[in-house]
C-alpha positions as CSV (number, residue, x, y, z in Angstrom):
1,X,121.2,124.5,18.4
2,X,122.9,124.8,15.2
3,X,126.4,126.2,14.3
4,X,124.9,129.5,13.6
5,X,123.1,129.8,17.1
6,X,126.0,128.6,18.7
7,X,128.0,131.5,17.2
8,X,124.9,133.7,17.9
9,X,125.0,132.6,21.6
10,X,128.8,133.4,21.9
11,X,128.6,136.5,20.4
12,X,125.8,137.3,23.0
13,X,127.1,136.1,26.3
14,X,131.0,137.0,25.9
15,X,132.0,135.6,29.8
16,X,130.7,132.5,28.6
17,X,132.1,132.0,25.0
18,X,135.6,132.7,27.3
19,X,134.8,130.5,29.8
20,X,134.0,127.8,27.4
21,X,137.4,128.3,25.4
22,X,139.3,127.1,28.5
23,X,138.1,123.9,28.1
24,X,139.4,123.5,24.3
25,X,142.3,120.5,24.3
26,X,145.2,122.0,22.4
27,X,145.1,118.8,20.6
28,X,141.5,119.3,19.5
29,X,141.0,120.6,15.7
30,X,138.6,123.6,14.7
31,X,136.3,120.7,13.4
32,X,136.6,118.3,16.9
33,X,136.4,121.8,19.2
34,X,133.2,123.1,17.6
35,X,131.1,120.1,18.1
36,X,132.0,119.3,21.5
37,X,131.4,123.2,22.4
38,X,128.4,122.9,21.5
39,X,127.8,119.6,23.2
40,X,128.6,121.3,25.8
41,X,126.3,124.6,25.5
42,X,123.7,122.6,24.8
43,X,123.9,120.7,28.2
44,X,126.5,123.2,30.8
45,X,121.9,124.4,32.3
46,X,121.7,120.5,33.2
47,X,125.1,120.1,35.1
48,X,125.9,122.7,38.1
49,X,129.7,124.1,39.4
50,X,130.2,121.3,41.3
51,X,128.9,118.6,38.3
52,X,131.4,120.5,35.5
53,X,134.0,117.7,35.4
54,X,131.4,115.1,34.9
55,X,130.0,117.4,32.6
56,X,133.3,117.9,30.2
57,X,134.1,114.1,30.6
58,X,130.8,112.8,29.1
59,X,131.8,115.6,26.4
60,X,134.9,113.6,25.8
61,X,133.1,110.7,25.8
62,X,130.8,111.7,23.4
63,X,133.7,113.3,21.0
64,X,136.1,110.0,21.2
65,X,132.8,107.6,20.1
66,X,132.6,110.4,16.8
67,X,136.0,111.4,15.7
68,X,138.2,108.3,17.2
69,X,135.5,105.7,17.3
70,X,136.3,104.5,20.8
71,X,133.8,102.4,22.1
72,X,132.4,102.6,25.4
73,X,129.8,100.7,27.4
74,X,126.5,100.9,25.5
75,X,124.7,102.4,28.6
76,X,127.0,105.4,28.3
77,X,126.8,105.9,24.7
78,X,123.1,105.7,25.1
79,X,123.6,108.7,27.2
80,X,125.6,110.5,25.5
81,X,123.9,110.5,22.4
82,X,121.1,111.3,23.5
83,X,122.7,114.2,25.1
84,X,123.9,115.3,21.8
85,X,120.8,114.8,19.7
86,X,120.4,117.1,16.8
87,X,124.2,118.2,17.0
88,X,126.0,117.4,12.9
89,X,129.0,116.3,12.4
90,X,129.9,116.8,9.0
91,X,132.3,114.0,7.6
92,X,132.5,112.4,10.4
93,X,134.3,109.1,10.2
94,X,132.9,105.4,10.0
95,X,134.4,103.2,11.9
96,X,133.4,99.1,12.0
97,X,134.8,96.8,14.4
98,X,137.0,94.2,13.4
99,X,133.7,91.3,13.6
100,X,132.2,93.7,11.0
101,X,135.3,93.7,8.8
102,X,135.7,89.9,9.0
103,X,132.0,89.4,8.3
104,X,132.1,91.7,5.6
105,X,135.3,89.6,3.6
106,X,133.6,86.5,4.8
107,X,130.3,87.1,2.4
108,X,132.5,88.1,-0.3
């Protein structure tokens, strides 16, 4: 699902683009919001009512490891990327743990 089918899908099913909204953090940017949206569209037919928080926390997950670089147990991450395969993040930042920085200035 791309940007465009995710606007495409919203524009389609209106009780769902609203329902969706309510789960926007005010402290989320346009940028941050639209990716994990469509994180979630792409995996809300996987997870029923009663599985939704488990559903917006892996979300979370998935959106802290991209835009904050928080790290995570690698079984989770494992999950969650695959979860979001295919979704771009354009810009996104790099992030390298503090081993990699020291290595790096070490073979300088």
């Amino acid at each position: 699902m791309s940007g465009q089918d995710v606007d495409d899908y919203l524009r389609q099913n209106r009780a769902e683009a609203e329902r969706v909204e309510t789960f926007r953090g005010y402290w989320e940017s346009d940028k941050h919001w639209e990716a994990r949206r469509e994180f979630l569209l792409r995996n809300m037919s996987d997870f029923d009512g009663e599985q939704l928080d488990q559903l917006l926390s892996l979300s979370m997950v998935w959106s802290n490891n991209v835009f904050m670089g928080c790290r995570y147990n690698a079984e989770l991450l494992e999950r969650v990327r695959g979860m979001a395969e295919g979704i771009v993040v354009e810009d996104a930042p790099v992030f390298k743990t503090r081993d990699e920085i020291i290595k790096q200035q070490q073979s300088r």
